[in-house]
C-alpha positions as CSV (number, residue, x, y, z in Angstrom):
1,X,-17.9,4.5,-16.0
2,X,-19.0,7.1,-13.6
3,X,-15.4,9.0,-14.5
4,X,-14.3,8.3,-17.4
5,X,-11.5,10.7,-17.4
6,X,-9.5,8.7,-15.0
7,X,-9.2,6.4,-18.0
8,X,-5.6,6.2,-18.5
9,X,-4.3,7.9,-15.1
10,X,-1.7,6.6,-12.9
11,X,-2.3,6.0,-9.8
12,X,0.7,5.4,-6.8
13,X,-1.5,4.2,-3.4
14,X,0.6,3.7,0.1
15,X,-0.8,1.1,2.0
16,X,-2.3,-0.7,-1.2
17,X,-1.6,-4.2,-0.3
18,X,-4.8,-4.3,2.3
19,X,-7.7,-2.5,3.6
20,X,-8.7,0.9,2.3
21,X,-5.7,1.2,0.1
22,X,-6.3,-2.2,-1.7
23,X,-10.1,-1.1,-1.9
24,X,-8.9,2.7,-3.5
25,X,-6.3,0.7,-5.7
26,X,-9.3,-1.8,-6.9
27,X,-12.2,1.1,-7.6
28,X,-9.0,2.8,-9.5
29,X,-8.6,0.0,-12.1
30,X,-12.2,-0.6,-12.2
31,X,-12.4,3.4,-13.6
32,X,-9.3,2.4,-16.4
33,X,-6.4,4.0,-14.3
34,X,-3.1,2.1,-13.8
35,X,-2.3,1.9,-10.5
36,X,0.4,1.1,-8.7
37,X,0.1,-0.4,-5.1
38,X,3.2,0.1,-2.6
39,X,3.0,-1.3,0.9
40,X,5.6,-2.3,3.2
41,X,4.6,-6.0,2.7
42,X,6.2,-6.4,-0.8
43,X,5.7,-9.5,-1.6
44,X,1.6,-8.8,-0.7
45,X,1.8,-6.0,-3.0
46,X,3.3,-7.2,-5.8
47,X,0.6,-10.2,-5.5
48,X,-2.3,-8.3,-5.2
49,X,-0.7,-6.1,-8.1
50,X,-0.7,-8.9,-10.0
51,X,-4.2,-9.6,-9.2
52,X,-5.0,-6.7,-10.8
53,X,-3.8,-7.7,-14.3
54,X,-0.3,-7.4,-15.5
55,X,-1.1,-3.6,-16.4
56,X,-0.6,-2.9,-12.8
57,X,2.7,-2.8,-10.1
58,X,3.2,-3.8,-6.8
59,X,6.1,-2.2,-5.2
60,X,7.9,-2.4,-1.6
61,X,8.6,0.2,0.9
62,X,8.4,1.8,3.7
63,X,6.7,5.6,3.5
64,X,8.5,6.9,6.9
65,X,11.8,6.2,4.8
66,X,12.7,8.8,2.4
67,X,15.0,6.5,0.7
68,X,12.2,4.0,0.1
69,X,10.0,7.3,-0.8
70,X,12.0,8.5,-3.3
71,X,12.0,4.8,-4.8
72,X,8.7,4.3,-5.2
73,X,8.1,6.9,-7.1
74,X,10.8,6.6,-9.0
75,X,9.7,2.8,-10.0
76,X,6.1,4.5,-11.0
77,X,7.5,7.3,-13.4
78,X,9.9,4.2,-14.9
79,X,7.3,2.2,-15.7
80,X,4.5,4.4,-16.7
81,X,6.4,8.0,-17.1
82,X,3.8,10.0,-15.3
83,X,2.1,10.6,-11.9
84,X,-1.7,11.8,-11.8
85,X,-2.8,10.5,-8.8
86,X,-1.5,9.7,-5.2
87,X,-3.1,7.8,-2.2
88,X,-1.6,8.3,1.2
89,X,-3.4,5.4,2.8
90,X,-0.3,3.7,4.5
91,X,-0.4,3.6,8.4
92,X,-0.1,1.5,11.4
93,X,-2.2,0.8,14.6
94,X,-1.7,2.8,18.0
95,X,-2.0,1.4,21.7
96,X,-5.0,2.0,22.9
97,X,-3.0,3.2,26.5
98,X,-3.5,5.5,29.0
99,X,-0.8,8.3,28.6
100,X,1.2,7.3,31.3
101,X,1.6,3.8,29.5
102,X,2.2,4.9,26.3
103,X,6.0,4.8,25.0
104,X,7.6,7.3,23.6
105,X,9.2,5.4,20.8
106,X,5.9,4.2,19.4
107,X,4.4,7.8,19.7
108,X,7.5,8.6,17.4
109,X,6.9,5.9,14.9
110,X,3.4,6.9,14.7
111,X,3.7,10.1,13.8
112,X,6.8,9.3,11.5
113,X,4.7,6.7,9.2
114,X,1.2,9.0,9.5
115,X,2.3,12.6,9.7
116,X,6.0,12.6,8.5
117,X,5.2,9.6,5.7
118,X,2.7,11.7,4.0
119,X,4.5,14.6,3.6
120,X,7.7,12.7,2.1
121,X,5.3,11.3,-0.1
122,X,3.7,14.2,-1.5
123,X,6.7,16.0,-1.4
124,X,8.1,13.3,-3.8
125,X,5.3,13.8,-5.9
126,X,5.3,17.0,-6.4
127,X,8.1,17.3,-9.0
128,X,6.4,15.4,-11.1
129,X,2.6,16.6,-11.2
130,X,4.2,20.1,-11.7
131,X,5.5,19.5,-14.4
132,X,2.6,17.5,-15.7
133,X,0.6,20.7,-14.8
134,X,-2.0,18.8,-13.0
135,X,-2.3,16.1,-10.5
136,X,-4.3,14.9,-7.0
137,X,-3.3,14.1,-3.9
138,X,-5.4,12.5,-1.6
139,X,-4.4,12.0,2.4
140,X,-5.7,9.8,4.7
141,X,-7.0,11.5,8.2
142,X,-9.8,9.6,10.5
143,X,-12.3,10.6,13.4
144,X,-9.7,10.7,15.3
145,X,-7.8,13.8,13.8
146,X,-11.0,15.2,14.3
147,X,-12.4,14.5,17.7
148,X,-10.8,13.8,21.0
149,X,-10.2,10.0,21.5
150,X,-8.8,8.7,24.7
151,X,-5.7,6.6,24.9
152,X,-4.8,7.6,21.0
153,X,-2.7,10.5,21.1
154,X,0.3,9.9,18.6
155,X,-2.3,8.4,16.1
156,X,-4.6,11.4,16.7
157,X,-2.4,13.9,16.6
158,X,-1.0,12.4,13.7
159,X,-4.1,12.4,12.0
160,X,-4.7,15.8,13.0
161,X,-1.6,17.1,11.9
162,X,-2.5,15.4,7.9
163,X,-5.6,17.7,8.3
164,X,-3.7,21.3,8.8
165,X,-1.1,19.9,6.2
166,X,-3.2,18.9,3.3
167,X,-4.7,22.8,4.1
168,X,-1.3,23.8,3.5
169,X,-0.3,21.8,0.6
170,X,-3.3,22.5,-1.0
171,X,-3.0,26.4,-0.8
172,X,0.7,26.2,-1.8
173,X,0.3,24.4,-5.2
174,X,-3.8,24.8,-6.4
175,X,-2.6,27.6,-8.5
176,X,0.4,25.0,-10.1
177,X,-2.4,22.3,-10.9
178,X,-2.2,20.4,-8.0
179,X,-4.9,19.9,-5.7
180,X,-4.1,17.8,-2.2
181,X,-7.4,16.5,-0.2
182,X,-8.2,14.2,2.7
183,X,-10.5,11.8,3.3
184,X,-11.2,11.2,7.4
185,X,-13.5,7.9,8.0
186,X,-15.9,7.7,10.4
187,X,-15.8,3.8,11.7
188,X,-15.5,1.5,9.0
189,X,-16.0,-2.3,8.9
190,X,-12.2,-3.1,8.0
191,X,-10.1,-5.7,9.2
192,X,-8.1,-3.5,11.1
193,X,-11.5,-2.8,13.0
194,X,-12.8,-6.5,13.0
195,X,-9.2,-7.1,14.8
196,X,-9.9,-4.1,17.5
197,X,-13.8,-5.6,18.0
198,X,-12.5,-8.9,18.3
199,X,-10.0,-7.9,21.1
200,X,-12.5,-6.1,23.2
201,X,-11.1,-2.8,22.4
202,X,-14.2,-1.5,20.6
203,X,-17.8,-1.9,20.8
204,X,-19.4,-2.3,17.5
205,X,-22.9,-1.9,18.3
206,X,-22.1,1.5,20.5
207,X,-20.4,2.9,17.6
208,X,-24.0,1.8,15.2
209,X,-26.1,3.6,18.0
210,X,-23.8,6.9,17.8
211,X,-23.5,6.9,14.1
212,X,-26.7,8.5,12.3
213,X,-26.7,6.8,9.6
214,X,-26.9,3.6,11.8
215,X,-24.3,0.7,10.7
216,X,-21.0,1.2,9.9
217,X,-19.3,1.9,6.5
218,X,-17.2,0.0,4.3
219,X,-14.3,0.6,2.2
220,X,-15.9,0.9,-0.5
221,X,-17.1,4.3,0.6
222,X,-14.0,5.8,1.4
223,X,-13.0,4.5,-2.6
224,X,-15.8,6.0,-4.0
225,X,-14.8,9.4,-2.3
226,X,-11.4,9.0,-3.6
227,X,-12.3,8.9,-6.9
228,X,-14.8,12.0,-6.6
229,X,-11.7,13.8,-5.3
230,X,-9.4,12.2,-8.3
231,X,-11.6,13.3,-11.1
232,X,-12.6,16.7,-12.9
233,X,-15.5,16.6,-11.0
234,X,-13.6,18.0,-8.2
235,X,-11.3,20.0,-10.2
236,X,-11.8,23.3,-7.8
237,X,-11.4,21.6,-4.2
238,X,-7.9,21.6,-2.5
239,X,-7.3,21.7,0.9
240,X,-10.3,20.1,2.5
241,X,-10.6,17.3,5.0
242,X,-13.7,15.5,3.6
243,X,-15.6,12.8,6.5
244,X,-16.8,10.2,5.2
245,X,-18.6,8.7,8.4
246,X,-22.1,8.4,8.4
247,X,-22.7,11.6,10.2
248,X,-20.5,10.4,13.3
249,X,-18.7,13.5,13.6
250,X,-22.0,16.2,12.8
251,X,-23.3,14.7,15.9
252,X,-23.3,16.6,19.2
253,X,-26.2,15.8,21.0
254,X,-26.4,14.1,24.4
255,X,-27.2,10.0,23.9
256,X,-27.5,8.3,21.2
257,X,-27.6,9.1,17.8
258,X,-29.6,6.1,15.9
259,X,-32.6,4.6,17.8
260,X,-33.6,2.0,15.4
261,X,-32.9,-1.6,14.7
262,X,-29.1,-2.7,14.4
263,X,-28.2,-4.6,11.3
């Protein structure tokens, strides 16, 4: 195993029932950690918990509610008495509207299940990875916390605002033990993104020719960053927001980034 101290680690991951949370929770297990996959679809979670092997839990709740916070990391501590590792992956899709479209209500619930969920959950964490001495926090920003995307304000400022607050987080308990990172993917070949390609809302092959790299990632590459930032290996990093993008956010030259043949 490429880190075999995560061998016996628990693992809590928001948004674990699908997408890059189900991938995190999977390379997790696959590196001997028990993990625990929450997601507001409970009976999705507990299934694909149970998919897992019966070492694992699938939980229900919903991150932007503090009581359903404080509950699902309560259920982790009863079952496995300790927290080493958590994954904020849990999120919803924005609009895609012009401004003066956009409602006010959805910009709300945006930021309260992206911003405001991520802080209740690490601020539920906490407790316990202080007194463990030692644990990892690991946030979810995107491209879009990063550069300025039309029509996607809530979820971008959102996303934004998990960048400035894993900084925060980071400083205020690195000398405790805990260390808080982000991840920020570039444009990965999800479902959530197969849903906006398939409803015209974003163009695939434009997003291979601005990407260096070429193609588009996978969430198998966000994982694999996940469990860099879990292990020892990464023991002296806190408070970084680390893309994972193919080089889609180094660019800045006019045109196109990739010139060669789309896969």
């Amino acid at each position: 195993m490429p880190y075999p101290e995560l061998k016996g680690r628990v693992v809590l991951v928001t948004g674990g029932a699908s997408g890059l949370g189900l991938a995190a929770g999977q390379s997790f297990v696959r590196e001997g950690a028990s993990v625990v996959l929450a997601d507001l679809h409970a009976d999705r979670a507990v299934a694909e918990a149970g998919l897992l092997g019966p070492a694992h839990l699938g939980l229900g709740g919903d991150v932007s509610n503090e009581a359903d916070v404080a509950s699902m990391v309560n259920a982790t501590l009863t079952r496995f008495g300790r927290l080493d590792v958590l994954v904020n992956s849990a999120g919803i899709p924005d609009s895609f509207l012009p401004t003066l479209e956009q409602d006010v209500a959805d910009f709300r619930r945006l930021v309260d299940v992206h911003l405001c969920g991520t802080y209740m959950m690490c601020k539920a964490a906490a407790p316990q990875m202080l007194r463990q001495g030692r644990g990892a926090m690991i946030n979810l920003s995107s491209v879009a916390g990063v550069l300025g995307l039309a029509r996607r304000n809530a979820y971008s400022a959102a996303k934004a605002g998990i960048g400035m607050m894993t900084r925060t987080l980071g400083c205020e308990w690195a000398a405790q033990g805990i260390r808080v990172n982000a991840i920020a993917p570039g444009y990965m070949l999800t479902p959530f993104m197969q849903k906006l390609v398939d409803e015209g809302k974003l163009d695939a092959d434009q997003v291979r020719r601005r990407t260096p790299a070429g193609r588009l990632g996978s969430a198998r590459h966000i994982a694999d960053a996940m469990l860099f930032l879990a292990s020892d290996g990464a023991e002296f990093i806190t408070g970084v927001t680390l893309p994972v993008d193919g080089g889609y956010m180094a660019w800045g030259a006019v045109g196109d980034a990739y010139g060669g043949p789309l896969n």
